[in-house]
Backbone as JSON Lines, residues from 0, in Angstrom:
{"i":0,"aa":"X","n":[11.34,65.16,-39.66],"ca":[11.57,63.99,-38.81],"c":[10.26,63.67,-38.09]}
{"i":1,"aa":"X","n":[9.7,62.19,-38.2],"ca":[8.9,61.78,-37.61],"c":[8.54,62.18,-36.18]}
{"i":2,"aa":"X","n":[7.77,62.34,-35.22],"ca":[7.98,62.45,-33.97],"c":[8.42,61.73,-32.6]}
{"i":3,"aa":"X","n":[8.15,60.29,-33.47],"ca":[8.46,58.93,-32.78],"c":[10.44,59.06,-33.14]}
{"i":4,"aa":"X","n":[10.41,59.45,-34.42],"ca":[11.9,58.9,-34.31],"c":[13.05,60.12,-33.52]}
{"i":5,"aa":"X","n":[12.27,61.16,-33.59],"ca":[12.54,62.56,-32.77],"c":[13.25,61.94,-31.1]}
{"i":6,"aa":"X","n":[11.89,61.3,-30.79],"ca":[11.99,61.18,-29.3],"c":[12.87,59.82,-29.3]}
{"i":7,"aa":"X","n":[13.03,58.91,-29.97],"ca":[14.58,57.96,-30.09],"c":[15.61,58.57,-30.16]}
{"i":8,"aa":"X","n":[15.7,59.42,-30.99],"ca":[17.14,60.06,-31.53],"c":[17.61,60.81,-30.27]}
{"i":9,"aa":"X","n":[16.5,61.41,-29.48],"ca":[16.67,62.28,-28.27],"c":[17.29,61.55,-27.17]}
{"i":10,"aa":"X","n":[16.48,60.17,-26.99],"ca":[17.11,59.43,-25.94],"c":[18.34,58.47,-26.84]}
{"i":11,"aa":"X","n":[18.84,58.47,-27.66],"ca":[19.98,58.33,-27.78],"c":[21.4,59.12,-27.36]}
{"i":12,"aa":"X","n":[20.73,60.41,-27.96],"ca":[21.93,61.04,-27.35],"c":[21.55,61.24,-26.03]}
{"i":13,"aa":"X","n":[20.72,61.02,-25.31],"ca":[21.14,61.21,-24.12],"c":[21.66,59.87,-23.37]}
{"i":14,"aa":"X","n":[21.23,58.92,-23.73],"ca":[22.04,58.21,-23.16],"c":[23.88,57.81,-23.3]}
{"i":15,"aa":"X","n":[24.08,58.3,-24.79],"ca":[25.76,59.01,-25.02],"c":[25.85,60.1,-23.75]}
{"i":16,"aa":"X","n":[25.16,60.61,-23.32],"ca":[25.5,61.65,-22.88],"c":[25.97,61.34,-21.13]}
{"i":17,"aa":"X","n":[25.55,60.08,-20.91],"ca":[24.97,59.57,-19.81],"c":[26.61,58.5,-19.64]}
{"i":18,"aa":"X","n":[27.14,57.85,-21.06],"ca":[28.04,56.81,-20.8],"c":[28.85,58.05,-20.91]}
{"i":19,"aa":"X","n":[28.93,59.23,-21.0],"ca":[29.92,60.21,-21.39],"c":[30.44,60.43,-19.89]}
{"i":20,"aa":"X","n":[29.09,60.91,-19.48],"ca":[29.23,61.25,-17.73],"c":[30.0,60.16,-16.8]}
{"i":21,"aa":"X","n":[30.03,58.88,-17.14],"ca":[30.13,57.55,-16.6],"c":[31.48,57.14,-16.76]}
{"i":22,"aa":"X","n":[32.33,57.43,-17.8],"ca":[33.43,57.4,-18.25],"c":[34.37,58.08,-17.74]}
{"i":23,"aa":"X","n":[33.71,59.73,-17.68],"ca":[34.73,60.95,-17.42],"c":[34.61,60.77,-15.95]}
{"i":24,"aa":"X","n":[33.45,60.33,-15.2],"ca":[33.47,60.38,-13.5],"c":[34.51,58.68,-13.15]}
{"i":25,"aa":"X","n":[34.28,57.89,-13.96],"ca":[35.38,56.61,-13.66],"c":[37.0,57.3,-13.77]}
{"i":26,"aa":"X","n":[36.93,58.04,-15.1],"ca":[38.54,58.61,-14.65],"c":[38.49,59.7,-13.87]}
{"i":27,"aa":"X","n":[37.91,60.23,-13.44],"ca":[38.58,61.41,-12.37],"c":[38.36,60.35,-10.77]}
{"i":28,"aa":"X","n":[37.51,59.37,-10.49],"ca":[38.1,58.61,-9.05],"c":[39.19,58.36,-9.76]}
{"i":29,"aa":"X","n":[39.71,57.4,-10.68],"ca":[41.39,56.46,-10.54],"c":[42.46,58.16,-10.1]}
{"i":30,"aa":"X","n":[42.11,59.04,-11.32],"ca":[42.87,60.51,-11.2],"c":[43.6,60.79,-9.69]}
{"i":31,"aa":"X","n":[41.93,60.81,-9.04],"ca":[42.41,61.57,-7.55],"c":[42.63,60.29,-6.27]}
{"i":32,"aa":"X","n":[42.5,59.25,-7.19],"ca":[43.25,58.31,-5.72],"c":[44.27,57.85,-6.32]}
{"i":33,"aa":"X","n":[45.07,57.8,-7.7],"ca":[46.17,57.14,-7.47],"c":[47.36,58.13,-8.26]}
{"i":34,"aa":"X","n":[46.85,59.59,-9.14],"ca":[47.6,60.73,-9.37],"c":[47.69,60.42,-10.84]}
{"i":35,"aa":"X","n":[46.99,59.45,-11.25],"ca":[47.55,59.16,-12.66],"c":[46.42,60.37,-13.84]}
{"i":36,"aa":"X","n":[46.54,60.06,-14.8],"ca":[46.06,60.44,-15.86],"c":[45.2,59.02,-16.57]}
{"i":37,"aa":"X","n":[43.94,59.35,-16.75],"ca":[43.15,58.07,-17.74],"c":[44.37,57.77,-18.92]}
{"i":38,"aa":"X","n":[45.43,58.47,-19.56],"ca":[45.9,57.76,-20.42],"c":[47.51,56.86,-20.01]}
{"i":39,"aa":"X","n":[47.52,57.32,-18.44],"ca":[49.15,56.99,-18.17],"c":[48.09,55.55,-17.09]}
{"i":40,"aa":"X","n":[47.17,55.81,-16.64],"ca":[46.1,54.21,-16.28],"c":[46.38,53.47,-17.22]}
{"i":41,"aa":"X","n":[45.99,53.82,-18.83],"ca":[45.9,52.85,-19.91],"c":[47.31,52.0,-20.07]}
{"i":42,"aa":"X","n":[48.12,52.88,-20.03],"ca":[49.69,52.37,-20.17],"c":[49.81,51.63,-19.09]}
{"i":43,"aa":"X","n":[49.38,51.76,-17.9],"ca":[50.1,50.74,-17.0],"c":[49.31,49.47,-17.17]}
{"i":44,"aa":"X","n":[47.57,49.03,-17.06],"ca":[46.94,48.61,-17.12],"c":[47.32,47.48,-18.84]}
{"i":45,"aa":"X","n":[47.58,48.18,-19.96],"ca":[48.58,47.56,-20.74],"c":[49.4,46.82,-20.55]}
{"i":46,"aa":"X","n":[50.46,46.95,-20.09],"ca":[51.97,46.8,-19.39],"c":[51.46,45.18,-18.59]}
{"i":47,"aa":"X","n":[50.49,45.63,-17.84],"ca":[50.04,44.74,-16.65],"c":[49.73,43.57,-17.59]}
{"i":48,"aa":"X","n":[48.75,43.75,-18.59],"ca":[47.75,42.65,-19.41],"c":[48.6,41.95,-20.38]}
{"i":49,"aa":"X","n":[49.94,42.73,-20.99],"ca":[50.45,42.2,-22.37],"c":[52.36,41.99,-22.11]}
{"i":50,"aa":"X","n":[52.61,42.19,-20.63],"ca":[54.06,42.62,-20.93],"c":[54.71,43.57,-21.33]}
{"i":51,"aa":"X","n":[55.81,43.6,-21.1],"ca":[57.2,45.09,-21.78],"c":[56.77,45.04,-23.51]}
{"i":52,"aa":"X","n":[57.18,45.78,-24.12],"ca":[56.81,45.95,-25.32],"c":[57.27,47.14,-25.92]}
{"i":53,"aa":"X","n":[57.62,47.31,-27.13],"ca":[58.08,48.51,-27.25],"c":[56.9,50.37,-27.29]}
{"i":54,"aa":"X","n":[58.02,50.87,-27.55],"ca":[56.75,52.11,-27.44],"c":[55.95,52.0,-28.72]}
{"i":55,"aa":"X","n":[56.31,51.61,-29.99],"ca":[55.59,51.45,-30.93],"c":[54.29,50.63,-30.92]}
{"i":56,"aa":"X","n":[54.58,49.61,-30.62],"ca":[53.54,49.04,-30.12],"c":[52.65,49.25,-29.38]}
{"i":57,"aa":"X","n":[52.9,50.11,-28.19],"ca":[52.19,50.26,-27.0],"c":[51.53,51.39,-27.99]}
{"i":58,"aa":"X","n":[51.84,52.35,-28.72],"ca":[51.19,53.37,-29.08],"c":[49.92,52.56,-30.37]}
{"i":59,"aa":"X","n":[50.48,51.52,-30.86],"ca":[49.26,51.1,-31.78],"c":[48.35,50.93,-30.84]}
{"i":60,"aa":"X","n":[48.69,49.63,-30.21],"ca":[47.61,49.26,-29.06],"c":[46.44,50.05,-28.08]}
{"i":61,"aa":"X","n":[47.2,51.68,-27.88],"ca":[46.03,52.27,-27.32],"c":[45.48,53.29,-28.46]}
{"i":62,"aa":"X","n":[46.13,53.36,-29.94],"ca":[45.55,54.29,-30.93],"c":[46.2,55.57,-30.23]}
{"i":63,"aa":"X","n":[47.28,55.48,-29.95],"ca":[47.89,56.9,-29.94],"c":[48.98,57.12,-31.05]}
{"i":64,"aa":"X","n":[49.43,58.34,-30.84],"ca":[50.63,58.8,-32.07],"c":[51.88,58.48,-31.17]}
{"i":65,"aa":"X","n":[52.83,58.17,-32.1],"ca":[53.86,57.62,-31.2],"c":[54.42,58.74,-30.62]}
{"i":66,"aa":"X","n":[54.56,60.26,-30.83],"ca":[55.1,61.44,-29.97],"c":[54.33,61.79,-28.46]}
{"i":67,"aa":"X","n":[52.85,61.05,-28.58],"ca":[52.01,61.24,-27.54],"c":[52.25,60.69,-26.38]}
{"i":68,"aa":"X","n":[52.64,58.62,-26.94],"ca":[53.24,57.84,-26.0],"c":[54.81,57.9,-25.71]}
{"i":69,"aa":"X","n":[55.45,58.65,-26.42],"ca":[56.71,59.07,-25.81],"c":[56.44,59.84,-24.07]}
{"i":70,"aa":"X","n":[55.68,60.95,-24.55],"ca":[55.32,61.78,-23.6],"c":[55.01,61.19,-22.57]}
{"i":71,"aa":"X","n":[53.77,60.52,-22.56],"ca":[53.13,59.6,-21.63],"c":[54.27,58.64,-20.92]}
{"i":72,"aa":"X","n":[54.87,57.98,-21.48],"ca":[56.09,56.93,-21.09],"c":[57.33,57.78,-20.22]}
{"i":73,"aa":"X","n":[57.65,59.14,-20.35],"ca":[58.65,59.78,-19.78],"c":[57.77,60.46,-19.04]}
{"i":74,"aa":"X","n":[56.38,60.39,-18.5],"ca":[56.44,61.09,-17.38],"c":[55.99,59.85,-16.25]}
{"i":75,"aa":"X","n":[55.67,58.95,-16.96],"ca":[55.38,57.51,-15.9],"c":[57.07,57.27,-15.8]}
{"i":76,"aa":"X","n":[57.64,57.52,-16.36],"ca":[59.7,56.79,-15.85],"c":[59.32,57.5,-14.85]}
{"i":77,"aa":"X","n":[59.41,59.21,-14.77],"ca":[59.54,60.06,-13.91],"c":[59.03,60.03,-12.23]}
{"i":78,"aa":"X","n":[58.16,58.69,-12.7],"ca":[56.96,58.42,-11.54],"c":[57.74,57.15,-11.11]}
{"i":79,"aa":"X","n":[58.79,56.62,-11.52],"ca":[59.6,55.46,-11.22],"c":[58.58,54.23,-11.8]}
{"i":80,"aa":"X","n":[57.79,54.7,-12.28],"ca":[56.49,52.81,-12.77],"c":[56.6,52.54,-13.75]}
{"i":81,"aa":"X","n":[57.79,53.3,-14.66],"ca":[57.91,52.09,-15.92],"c":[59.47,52.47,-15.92]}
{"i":82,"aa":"X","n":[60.5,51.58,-16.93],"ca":[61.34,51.97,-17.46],"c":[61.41,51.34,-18.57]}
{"i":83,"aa":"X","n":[62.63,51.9,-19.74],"ca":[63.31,51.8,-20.93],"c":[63.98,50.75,-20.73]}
{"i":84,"aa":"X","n":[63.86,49.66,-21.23],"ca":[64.94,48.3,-21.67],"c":[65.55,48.03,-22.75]}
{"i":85,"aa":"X","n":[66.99,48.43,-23.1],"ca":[67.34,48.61,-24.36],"c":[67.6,47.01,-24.79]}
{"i":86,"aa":"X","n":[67.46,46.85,-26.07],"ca":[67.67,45.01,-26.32],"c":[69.1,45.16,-26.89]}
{"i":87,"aa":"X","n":[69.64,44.14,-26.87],"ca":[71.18,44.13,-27.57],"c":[71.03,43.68,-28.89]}
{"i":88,"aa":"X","n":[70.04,43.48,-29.26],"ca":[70.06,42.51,-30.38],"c":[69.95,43.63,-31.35]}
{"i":89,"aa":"X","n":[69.08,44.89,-31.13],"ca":[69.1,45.95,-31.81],"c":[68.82,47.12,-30.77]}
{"i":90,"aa":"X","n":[70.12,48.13,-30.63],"ca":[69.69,48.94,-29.0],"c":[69.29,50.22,-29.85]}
{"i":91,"aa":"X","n":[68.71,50.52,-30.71],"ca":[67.68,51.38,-30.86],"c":[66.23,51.16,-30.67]}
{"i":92,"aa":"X","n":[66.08,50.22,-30.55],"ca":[65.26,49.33,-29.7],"c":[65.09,49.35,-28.26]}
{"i":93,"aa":"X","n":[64.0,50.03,-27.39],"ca":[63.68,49.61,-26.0],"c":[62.39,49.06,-25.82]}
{"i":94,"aa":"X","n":[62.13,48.42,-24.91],"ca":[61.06,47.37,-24.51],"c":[60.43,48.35,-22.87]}
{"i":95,"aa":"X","n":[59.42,48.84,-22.43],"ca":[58.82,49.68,-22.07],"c":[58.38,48.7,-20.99]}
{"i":96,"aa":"X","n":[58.32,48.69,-19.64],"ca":[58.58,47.73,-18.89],"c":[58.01,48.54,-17.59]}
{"i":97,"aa":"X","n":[56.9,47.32,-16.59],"ca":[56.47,47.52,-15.52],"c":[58.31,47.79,-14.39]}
{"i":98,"aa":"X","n":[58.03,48.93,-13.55],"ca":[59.19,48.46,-12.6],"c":[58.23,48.12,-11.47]}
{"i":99,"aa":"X","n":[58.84,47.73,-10.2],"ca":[58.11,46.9,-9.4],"c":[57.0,47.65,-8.48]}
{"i":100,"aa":"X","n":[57.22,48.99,-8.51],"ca":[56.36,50.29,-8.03],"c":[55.42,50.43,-8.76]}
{"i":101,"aa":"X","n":[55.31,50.28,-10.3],"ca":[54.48,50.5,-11.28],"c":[53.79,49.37,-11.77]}
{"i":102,"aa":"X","n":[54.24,47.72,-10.91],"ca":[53.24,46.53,-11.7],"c":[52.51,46.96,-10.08]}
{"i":103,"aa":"X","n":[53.21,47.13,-8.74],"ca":[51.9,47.51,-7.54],"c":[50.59,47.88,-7.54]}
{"i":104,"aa":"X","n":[50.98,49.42,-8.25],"ca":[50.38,50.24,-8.3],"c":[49.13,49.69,-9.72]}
{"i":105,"aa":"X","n":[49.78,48.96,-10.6],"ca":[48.77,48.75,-11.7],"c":[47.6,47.5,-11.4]}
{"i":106,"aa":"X","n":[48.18,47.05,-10.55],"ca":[47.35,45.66,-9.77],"c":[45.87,46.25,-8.81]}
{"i":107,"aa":"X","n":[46.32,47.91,-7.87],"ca":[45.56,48.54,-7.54],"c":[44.69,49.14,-8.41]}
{"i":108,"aa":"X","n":[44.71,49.15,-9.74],"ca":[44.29,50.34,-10.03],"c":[42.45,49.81,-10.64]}
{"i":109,"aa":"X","n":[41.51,50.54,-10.18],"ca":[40.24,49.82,-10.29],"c":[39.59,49.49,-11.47]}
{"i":110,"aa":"X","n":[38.78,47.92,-11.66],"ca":[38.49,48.34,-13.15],"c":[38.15,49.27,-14.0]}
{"i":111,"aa":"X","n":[38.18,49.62,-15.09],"ca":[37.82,50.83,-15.65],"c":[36.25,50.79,-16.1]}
{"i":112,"aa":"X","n":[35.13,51.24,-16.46],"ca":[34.06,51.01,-16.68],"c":[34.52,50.31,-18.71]}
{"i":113,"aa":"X","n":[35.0,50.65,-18.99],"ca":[35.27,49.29,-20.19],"c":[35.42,48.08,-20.14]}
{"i":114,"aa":"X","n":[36.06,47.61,-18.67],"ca":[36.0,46.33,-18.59],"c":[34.71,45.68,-18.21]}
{"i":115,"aa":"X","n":[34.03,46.79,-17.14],"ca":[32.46,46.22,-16.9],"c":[31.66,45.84,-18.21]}
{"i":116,"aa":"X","n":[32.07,47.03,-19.22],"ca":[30.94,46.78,-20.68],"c":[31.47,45.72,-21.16]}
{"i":117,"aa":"X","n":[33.04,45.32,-21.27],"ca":[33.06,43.75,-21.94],"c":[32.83,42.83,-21.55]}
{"i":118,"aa":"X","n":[32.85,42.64,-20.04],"ca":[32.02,41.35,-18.88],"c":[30.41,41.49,-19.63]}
{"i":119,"aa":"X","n":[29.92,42.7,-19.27],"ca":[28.41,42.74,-19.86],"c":[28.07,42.12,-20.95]}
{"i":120,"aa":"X","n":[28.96,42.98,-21.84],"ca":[28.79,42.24,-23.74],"c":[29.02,40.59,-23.71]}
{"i":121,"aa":"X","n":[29.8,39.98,-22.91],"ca":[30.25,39.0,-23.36],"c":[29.05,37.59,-22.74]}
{"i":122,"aa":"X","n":[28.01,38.4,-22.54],"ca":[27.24,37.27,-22.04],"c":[25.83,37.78,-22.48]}
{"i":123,"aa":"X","n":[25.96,38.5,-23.56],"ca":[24.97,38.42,-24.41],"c":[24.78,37.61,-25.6]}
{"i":124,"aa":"X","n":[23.9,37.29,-26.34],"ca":[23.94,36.51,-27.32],"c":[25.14,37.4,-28.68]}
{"i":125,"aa":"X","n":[25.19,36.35,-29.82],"ca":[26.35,36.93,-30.72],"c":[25.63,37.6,-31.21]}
{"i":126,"aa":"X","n":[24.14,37.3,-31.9],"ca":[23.61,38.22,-32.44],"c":[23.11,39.72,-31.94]}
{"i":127,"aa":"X","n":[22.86,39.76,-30.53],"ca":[23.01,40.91,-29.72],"c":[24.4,41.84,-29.82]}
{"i":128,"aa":"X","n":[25.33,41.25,-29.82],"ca":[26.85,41.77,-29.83],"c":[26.71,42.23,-31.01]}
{"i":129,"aa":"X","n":[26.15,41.61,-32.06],"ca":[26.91,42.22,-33.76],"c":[25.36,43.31,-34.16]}
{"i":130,"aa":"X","n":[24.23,43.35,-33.39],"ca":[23.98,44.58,-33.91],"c":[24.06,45.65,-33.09]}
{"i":131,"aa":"X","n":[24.73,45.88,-31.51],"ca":[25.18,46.77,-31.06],"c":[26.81,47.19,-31.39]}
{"i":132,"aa":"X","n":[27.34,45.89,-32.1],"ca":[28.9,46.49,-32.54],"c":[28.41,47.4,-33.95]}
{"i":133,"aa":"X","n":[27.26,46.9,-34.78],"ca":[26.98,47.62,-36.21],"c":[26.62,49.37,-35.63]}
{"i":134,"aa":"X","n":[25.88,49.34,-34.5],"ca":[25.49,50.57,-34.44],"c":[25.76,51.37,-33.25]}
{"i":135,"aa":"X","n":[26.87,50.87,-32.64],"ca":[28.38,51.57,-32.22],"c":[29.59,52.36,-33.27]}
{"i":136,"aa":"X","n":[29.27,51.52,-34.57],"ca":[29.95,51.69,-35.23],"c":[29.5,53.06,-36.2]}
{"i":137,"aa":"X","n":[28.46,52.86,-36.65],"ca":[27.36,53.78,-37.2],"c":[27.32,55.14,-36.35]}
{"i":138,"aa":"X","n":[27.27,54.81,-35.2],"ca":[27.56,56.3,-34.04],"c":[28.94,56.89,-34.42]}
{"i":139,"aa":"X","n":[30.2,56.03,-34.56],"ca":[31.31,56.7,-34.41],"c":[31.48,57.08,-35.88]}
{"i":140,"aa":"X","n":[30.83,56.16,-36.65],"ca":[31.03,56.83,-37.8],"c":[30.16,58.52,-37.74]}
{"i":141,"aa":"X","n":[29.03,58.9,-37.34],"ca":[28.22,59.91,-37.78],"c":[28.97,61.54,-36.86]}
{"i":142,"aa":"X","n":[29.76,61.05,-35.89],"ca":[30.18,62.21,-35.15],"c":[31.39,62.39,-35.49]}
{"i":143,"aa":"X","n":[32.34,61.27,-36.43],"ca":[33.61,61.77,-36.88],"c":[34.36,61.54,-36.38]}
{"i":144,"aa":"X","n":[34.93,60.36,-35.72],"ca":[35.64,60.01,-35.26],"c":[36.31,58.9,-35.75]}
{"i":145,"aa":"X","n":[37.94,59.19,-35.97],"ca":[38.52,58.24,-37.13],"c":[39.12,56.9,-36.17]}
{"i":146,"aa":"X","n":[39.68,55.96,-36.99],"ca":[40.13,54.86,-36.44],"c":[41.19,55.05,-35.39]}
{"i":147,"aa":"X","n":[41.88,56.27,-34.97],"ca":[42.54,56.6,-34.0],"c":[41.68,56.78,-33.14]}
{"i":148,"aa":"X","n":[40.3,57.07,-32.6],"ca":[39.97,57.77,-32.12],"c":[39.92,59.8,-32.27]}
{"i":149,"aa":"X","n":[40.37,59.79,-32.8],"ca":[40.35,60.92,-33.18],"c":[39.09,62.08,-33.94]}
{"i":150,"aa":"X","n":[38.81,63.28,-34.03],"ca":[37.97,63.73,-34.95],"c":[38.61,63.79,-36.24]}
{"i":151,"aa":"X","n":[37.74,63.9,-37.28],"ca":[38.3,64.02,-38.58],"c":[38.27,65.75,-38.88]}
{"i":152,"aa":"X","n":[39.35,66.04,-38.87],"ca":[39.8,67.49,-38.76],"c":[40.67,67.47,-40.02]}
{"i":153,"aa":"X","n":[40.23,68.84,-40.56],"ca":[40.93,69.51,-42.09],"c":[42.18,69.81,-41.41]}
{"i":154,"aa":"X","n":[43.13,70.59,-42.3],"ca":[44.61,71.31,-41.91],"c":[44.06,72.6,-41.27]}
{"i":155,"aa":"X","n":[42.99,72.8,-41.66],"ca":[42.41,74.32,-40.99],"c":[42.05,74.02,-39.84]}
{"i":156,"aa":"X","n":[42.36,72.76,-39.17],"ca":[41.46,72.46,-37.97],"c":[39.8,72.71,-38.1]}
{"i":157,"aa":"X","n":[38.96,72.8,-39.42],"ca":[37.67,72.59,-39.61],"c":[37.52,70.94,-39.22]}
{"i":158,"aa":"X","n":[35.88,70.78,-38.99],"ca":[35.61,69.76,-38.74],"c":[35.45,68.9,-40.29]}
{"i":159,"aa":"X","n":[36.17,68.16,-40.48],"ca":[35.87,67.67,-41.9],"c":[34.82,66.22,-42.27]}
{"i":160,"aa":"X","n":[33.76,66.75,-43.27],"ca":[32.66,65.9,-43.51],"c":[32.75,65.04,-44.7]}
{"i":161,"aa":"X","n":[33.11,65.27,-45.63],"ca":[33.38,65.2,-46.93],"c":[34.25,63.85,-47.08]}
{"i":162,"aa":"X","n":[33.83,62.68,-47.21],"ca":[34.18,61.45,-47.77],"c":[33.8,60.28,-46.12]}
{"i":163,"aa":"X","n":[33.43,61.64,-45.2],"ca":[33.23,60.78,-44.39],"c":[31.13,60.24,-43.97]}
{"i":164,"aa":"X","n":[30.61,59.82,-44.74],"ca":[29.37,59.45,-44.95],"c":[28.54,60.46,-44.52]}
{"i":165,"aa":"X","n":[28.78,61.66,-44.43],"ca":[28.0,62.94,-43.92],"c":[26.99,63.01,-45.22]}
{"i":166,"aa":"X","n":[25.82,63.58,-44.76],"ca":[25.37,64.4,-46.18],"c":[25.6,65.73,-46.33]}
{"i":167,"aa":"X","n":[25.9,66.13,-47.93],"ca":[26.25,67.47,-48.19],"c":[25.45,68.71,-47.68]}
{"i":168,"aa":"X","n":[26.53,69.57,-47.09],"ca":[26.27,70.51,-46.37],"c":[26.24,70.5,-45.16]}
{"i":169,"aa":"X","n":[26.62,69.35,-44.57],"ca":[26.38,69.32,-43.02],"c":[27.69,69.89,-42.46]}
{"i":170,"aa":"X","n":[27.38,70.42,-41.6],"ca":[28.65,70.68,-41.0],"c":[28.44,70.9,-38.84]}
């Protein structure tokens, strides 16, 4: 490796390292002033932006598994800030719904530093936007992280490389 591209690659990851810090310190203030969890924030902050909706949905929408947002959804009931709305039209069917404690509380709750980066992005030029979306993309592709968000993990729980643009042998 060149030495010039050494010292890029270096301040790349450190500046990942930097929106890492920026992210995890934005959710631990909402954490300790309003008791929530960064992913039971997402759900209300949802709720707030799109309406009741079912859990299926709500689980595409934040890239979770739908057993995750079950979880998430029964411990926000528990918190009285959402409830279950069964529809008549089909009552296996519920619609996942601000209650009036939980649209309060979601009105309080402070922007998240994602909304600052899309105010930011959105007043850059397009061509600025589409080669930091190409090599946003290029990042998430190189550390393994699938369209869930997720890592790309074998059944062995190994980190899996293999179809995902790695070169052979990396691990």
């Amino acid at each position: 490796m060149i030495q010039k591209n050494k010292a890029l690659v270096n301040e790349i990851a450190l500046r990942i390292r930097k929106l890492r810090r920026s992210v995890y310190h934005d959710y631990l203030r909402t954490s300790r002033q309003f008791g929530l969890t960064e992913t039971q924030s997402d759900v209300l902050r949802t709720l707030l932006a799109y309406g009741a909706m079912s859990s299926a949905d709500l689980s595409r929408n934040l890239s979770m598994t739908p057993a995750n947002i079950t979880g998430v959804i029964d411990r926000l009931k528990s918190k009285g800030l959402v409830e279950r709305i069964r529809q008549h039209a089909d009552r296996r069917v519920a619609l996942i719904s601000l209650t009036e404690s939980g649209k309060d509380l979601s009105e309080q709750l402070p922007d998240p530093i994602e909304n600052k980066l899309i105010s930011g992005l959105e007043n850059l030029a397009l061509d600025q936007v589409q080669v930091l979306a190409e090599a946003m993309k290029r990042i998430i592709d190189l550390i393994g992280v699938g369209e869930n968000g997720n890592m790309h993990l074998g059944s062995n729980g190994e980190f899996k490389t293999e179809g995902y643009g790695y070169p052979p042998g990396f691990s």
